[in-house]
N, C-alpha and C positions, 0 to 999 in steps of 0.2 A: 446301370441298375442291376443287369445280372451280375455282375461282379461284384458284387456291395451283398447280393445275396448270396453268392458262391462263400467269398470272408466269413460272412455272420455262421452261416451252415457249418463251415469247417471251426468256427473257433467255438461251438456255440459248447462243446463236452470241455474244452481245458478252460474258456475264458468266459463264463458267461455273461460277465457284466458285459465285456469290450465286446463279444457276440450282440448283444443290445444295441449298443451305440451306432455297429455297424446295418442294424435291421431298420434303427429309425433314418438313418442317410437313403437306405433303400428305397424307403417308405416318400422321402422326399424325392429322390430322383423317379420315383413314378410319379408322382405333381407335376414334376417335367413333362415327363411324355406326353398326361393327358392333356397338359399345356399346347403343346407343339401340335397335338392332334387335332384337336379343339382348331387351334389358329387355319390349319390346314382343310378343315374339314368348310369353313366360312369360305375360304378360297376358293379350292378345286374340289370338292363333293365327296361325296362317301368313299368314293373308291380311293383306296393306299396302294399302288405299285409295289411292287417287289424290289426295292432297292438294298442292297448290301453295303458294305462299310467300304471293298474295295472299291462303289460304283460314284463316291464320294471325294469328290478332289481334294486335299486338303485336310478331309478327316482323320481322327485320330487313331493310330494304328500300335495296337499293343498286343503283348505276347497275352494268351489265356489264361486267366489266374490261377486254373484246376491242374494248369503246366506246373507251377512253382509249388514244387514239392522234396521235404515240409515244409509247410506253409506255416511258420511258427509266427507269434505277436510283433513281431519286430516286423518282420516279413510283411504281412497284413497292413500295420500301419503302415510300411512304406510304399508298398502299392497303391492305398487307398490316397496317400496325400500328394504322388506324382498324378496318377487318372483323373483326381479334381482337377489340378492346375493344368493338365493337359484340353481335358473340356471346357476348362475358363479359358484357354487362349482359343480353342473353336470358335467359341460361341462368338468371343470379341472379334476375330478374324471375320466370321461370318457378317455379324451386326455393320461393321465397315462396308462391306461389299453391297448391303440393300442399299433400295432406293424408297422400300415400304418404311410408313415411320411403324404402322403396328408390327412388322416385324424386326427393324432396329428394336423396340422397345423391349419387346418380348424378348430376344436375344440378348439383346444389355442387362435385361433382368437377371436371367438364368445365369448369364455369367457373372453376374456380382453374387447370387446364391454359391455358385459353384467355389467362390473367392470363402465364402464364409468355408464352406464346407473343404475346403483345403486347410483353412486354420483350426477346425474342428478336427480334424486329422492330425495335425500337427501336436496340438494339444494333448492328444491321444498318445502320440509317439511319448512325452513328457509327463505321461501321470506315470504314476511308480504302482508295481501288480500289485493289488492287497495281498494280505497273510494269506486270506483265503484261496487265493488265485494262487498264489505261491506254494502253496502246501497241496493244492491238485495238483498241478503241476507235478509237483515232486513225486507220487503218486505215480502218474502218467508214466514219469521216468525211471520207476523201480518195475511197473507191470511192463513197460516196453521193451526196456535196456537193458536192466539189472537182474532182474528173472531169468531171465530167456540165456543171458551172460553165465549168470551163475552157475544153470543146469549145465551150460556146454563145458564151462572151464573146469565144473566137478565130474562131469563123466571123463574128459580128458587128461585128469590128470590123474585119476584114481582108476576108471577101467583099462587104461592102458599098460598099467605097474607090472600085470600076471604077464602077458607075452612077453614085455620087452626084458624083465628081469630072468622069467624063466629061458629064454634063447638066449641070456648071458650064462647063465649057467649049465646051459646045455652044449652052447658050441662052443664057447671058448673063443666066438672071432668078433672083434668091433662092428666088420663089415656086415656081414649075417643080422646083428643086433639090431644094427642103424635098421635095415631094411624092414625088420620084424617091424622097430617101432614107428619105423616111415607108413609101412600098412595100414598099421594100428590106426594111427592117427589122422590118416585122411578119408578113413574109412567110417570110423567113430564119427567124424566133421560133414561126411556127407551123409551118416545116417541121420544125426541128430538132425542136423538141419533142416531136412527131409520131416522129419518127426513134427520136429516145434512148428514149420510151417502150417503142416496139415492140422494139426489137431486143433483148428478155430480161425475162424476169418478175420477174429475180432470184430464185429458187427456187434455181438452182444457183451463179450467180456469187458471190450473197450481196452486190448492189448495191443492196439495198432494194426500194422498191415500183416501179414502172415510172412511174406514174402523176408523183409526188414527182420522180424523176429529170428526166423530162420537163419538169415543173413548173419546175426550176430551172436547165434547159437556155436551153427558150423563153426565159426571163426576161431568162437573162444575154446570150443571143443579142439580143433586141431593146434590151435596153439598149443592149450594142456598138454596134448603129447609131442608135440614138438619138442617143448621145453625140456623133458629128461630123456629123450629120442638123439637130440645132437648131441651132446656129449659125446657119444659114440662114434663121431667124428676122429676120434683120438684112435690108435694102434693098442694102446697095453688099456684091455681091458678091463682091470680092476683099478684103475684111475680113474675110465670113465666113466664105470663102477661107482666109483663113491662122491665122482663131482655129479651123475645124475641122481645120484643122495641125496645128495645138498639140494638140488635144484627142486626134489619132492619136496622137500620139508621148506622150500620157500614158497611152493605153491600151494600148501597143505594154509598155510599160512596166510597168505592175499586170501585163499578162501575163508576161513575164518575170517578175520577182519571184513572183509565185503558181507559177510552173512551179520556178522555183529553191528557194522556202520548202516547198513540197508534196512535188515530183518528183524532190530532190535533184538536180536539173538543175545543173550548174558553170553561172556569173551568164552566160562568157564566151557556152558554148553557149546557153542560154537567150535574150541578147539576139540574137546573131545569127541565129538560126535563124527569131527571131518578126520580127526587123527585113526579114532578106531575103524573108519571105512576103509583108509587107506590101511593099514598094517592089514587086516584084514587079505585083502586083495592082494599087498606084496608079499605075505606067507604065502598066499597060494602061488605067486611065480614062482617062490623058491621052493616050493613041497614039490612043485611039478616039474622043473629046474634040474633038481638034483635027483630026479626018482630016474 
């Protein structure tokens, strides 16, 4: 039962119908209990013991649903449609081993319930998300992923151009360069990160975990400067010069696109807007560069 509500709880903001689905199983597995209770309470009296799941020979023994995470639709379903079939083979197990017929009975019952509610599970696993579902969804995956991506791969690739270009035109040495842009960039990757974590728990924005956003802020931030930082792996540095050229103008580029494919950004605004940040920034490596 708690598990049936722990599902419904987590899927109830990306999937609310299948959130439903999972609230009325809950709603029946409390039928259960006050069944069991009800039977027990006729037997041995008011008093319930304190008995635990490990105190249970034979009981079913499964990981915590709040452990599996994320805990996406697929996920759900399929936790939901083993935990049936795992408590139908209980109950059966159980029902064999009386000698009561009202507790065969009741046991037999639950677990032919528990058989339905395994194929109601199943059936779940095979409906297809609606549009609607589909399109939160997608949603979900632009405030979680693609947000949080995009600030880091755009400060990455754009705040990093002024150091790494101006320490090329000021020292003249690869090695110097790489390190400028090594700093740069793991530096940028543990600020942002740091950043987009803290600024919302997601509790009310509905951005996910802070932790996770963070996670793939950093990432895509020090990638940004990774990407025109190696190059400078090379000796003559005006080769690698101009292959970490190239390397801007393909990440000026994925940016654009990600902002146009995500943001519905028009291609025109998109490149101009990412183009003139960058130049921007990489005049100033080189006014400061060659000063």
């Amino acid at each position: 039962m708690r598990a049936s509500m722990t599902i419904s709880r987590t899927l109830k903001e990306s999937y609310p119908a299948q959130a439903q689905q999972f609230a009325e199983l809950r709603r029946e597995e409390d039928g259960h209990r006050h069944r069991l209770i009800e039977l027990y309470r006729d037997r041995f009296g008011e008093h319930i013991p304190l008995i635990r799941r490990q105190d249970v020979r034979g009981f079913v023994r499964r990981r915590p649903v709040w452990l599996v995470r994320p805990l996406g639709l697929n996920a759900a379903r399929k936790a939901a449609e083993v935990m049936e079939l795992e408590t139908k083979r209980f109950y059966e197990a159980a029902a064999r081993r009386s000698a009561d017929a009202g507790v065969r009975q009741l046991l037999g019952d639950l677990a032919e319930e528990e058989r339905h509610h395994a194929q109601a599970a199943e059936q779940m696993a095979q409906t297809k998300v609606s549009e609607e579902d589909s399109a939160r969804q997608q949603r979900l995956f632009v405030l979680q992923v693609i947000q949080p991506g995009l600030a880091g791969l755009m400060d990455g690739s754009v705040s990093t151009l002024a150091p790494l270009f101006a320490a090329a035109l000021a020292t003249h040495s690869s090695g110097d360069t790489l390190r400028v842009g090594l700093a740069a960039s793991l530096g940028a990757g543990i600020s942002m990160g740091f950043a987009e974590a803290l600024s919302d728990d997601g509790s009310l924005t509905g951005r996910g975990h802070p932790w996770a956003r963070g996670g793939v802020c950093g990432l895509m931030t020090t990638l940004g400067g990774l990407g025109h930082s190696l190059p400078y792996l090379l000796r003559d540095v005006k080769t690698a010069t101009w292959i970490a050229v190239g390397v801007v103008l393909v990440e000026l580029g994925v940016i654009s696109w990600v902002r146009h494919k995500y943001m519905d950004t028009p291609w025109s605004s998109a490149v101009i807007q990412v183009v003139i940040g960058g130049l921007l920034v990489f005049g100033v490596g080189l006014l400061i560069g060659s000063s």
